[in-house]
C-alpha angles and dihedrals in degrees: 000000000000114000119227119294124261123258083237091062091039091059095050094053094052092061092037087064093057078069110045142344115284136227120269095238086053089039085056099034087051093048094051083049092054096052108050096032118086099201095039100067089052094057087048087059092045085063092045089054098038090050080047099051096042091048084051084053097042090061097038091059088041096061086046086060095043092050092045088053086052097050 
């Protein structure tokens, strides 16, 4: 039996998500992760803060872009 991720691994897998759809054995092992490890589930808030916050700024500098074509 295969003993609990590192928290290494878990945070790879938690970048790597912002990519592309994980398997389920990573989406349960990361979710097992998530739930007995203390740091891990911090770092997972830093990405969703950091996606939020670049897709904030994406449209943002789309809208610049939008009002200096219409001037």
């Amino acid at each position: 039996m295969k003993m609990m991720m590192s928290c290494k691994q878990a945070a790879a897998l938690l970048v790597a998500r912002e990519d592309r759809a994980l398997a389920m054995s990573d989406r349960v092992g990361l979710r097992i992760h998530l739930w007995a490890c203390k740091a891990c589930p911090n770092f997972e808030k830093q990405l969703l803060t950091m996606r939020e916050g670049l897709k904030q700024w994406r449209n943002y500098t789309q809208q610049d872009n939008l009002d200096n074509e219409a001037v």
